[in-house]
C-alpha positions in Angstrom: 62.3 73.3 124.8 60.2 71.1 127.8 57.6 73.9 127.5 57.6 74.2 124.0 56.8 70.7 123.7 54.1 70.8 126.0 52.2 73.6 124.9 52.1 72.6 121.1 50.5 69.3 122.4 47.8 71.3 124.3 47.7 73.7 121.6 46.9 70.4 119.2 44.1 69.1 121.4 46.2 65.9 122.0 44.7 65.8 125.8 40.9 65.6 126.5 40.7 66.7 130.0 37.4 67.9 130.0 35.6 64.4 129.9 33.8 63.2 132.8 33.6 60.0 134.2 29.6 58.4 133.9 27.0 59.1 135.7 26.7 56.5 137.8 30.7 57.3 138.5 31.4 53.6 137.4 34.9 53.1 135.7 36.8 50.5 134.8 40.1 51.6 136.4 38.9 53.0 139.6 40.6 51.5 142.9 38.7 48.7 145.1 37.8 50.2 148.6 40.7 48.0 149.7 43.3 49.4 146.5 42.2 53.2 147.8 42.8 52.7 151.8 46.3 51.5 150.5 46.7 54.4 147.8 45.6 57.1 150.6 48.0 55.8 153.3 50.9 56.1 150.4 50.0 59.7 149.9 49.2 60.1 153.2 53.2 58.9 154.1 54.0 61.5 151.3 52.4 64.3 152.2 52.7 64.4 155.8 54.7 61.3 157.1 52.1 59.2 158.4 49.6 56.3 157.2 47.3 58.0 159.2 45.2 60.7 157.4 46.3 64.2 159.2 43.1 66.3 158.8 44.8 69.3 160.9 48.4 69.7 159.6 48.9 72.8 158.3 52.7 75.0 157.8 53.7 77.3 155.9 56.4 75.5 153.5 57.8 78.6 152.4 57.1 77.2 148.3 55.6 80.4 147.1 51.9 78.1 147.7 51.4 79.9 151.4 49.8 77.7 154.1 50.0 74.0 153.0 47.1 72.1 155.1 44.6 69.3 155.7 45.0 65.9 153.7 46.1 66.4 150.6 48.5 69.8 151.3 45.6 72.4 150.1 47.6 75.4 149.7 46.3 79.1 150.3 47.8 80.0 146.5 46.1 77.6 144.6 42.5 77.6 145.4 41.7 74.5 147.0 42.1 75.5 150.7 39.3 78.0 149.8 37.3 75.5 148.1 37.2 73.4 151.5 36.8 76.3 153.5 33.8 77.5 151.2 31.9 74.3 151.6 32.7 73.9 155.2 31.4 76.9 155.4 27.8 76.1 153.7 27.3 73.8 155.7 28.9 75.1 159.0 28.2 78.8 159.0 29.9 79.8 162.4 33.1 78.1 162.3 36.2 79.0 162.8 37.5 79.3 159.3 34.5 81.3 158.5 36.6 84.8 158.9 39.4 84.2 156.5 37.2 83.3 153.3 37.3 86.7 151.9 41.7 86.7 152.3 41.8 83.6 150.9 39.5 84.5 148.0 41.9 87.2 146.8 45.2 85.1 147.4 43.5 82.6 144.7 42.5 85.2 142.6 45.9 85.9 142.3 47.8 82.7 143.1 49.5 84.8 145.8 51.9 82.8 148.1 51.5 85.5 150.6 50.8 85.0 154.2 49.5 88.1 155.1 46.0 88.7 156.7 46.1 84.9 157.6 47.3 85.1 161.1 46.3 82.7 163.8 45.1 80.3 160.2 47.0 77.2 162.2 44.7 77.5 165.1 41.3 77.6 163.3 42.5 75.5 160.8 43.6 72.4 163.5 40.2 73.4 165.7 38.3 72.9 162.5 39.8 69.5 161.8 38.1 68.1 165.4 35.0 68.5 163.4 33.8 65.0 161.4 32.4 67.2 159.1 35.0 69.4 158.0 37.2 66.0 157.6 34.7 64.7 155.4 34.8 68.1 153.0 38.1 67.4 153.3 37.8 64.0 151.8 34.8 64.8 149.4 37.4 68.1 148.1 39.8 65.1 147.2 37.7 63.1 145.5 36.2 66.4 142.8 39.7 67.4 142.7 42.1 64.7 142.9 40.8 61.0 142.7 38.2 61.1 140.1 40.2 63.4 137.6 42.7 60.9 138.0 39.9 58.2 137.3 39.3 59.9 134.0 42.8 60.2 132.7 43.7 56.9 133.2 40.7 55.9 131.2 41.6 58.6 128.6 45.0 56.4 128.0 43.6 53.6 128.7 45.7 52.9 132.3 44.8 49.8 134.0 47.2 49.3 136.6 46.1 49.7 140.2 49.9 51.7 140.0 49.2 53.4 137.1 46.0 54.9 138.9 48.1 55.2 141.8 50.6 57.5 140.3 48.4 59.7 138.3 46.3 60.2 141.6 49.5 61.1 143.8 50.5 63.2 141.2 47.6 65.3 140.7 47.5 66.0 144.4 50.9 67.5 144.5 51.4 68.4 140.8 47.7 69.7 140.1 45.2 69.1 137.0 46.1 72.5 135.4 47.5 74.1 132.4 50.9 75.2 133.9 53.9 74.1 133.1 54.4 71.4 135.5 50.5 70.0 136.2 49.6 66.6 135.6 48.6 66.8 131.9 52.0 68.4 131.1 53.6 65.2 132.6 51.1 63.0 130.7 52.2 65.0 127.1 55.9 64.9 128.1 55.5 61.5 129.0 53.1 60.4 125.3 55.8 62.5 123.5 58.5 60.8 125.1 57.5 56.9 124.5 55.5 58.0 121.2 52.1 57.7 122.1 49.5 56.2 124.6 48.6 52.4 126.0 45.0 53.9 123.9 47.2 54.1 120.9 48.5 51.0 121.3 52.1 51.6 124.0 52.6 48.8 126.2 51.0 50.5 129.9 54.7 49.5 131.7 56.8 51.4 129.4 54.4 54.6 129.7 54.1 54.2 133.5 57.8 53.9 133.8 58.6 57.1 131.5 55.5 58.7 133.4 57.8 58.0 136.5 60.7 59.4 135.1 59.2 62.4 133.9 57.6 63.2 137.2 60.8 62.6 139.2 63.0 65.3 136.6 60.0 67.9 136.8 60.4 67.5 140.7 64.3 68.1 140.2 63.9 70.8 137.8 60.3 72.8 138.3 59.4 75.6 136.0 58.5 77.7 138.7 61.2 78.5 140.6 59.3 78.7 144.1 58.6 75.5 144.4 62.2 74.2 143.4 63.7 73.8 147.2 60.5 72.0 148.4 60.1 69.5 145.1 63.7 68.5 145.5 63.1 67.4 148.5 59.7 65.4 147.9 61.4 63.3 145.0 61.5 60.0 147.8 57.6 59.7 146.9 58.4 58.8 143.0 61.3 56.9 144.2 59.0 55.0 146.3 56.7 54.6 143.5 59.3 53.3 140.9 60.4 50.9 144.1 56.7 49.6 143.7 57.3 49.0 140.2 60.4 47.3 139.6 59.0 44.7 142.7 56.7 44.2 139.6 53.5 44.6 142.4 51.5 46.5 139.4 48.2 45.8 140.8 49.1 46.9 144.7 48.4 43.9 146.2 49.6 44.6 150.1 51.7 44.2 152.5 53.8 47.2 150.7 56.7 48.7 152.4 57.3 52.0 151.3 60.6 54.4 152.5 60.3 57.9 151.0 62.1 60.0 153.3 63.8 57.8 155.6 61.6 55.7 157.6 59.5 52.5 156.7 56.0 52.2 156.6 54.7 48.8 155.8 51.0 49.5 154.7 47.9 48.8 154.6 47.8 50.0 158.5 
């Protein structure tokens, strides 16, 4: 029934998510530089257990994604560890990522969780991250894929919550923008159908945000693709977190925030 219900809404057009933001990339729900130091050291706990962004992690998570590395957990299966490995290499020909581009063009082609032909990856991929410039296509990578389609779905529902923003942004890293059955806009349709529209169309922001919330943490609990089920499970502490943020009513992330996904505290901005 979940993907029933989701697919008729996409099916029905109910979801622009081919807008852009403007030119100029102005928007009127973006974060403050402040707002987005503190929203990248609350993924940045999430992702790898640390305020401090971890350019060179990289494991093999066993999720049916492959490697996991960098960031934002680019993943070998899904495309974006080749996108930062292709524009790394454009601008850094000889590097030593370089060699695995044409592997890691096939396992995208094929959303392949495999492994194979990737060996020694963790050692170029962590001698790569002492370059500035592979961390910055690391954070410009976020940004295309990540924070600004974020940007435009908040505006789309008309989300103006620093939080809000937050938790689409979060989400989109871990969930991804695509058309499977448990990517953001799947969450966002679950989420309109549950509470009977959009703060666009008129639904009070809190009461999406909090069934947004919801949604999100039963997808984690219950994934349609079974690979990823053991490692979701476990992640459900960063939407815990989130609804933590809420119910403190601290809507518009003003710091000192304590967060405790997995166990231990981090009290942020660091």
């Amino acid at each position: 029934m979940k993907r029933f219900i989701i697919y008729a809404y996409l099916l029905m057009g109910l979801l622009a998510c081919d807008k852009k933001v403007s030119d100029d990339g102005s928007s009127t729900v973006e974060f403050t530089e402040e707002q987005r130091i503190l929203a990248d050291q609350i993924i940045s706990v999430f992702e790898n257990d640390t305020p401090v962004i971890d350019y060179a992690y990289i494991e093999n998570l066993d999720d049916g994604r492959g490697f996991t590395a960098g960031r934002a957990g680019f993943t070998s299966a899904t495309g974006d560890m080749l996108l930062v490995v292709e524009r790394y290499t454009e601008l850094i020909p000889e590097n030593p990522l370089a060699e695995y581009l044409p592997r890691l063009e096939e396992l995208a082609a094929e959303e392949s969780g495999s492994v194979e032909g990737l060996e020694n990856l963790e050692d170029a991929w962590a001698e790569a991250a002492e370059d500035e410039t592979f961390r910055e296509v690391q954070d410009e990578v976020v940004d295309d894929e990540y924070y600004w389609p974020a940007v435009v779905h908040a505006e789309e529902l008309e989300l103006y919550y620093p939080l809000s923003l937050l938790n689409l942004y979060d989400a989109c890293i871990q969930h991804g923008d695509g058309d499977d059955a448990d990517g953001l806009p799947a969450i966002i349709v679950l989420t309109t159908a549950e509470v009977g529209g959009t703060p666009a169309e008129g639904i009070d922001e809190s009461e999406w945000l909090e069934a947004f919330m919801d949604i999100r943490r039963s997808v984690l609990l219950d994934p349609a693709n079974p690979e990823t089920a053991e490692e979701w499970a476990a992640s459900v502490g960063r939407v815990d977190a989130l609804i933590d943020i809420f119910e403190s009513e601290n809507v518009d992330l003003e710091p000192p925030i304590t967060i405790n996904p997995f166990g231990t505290a981090f009290t942020l901005p660091e």
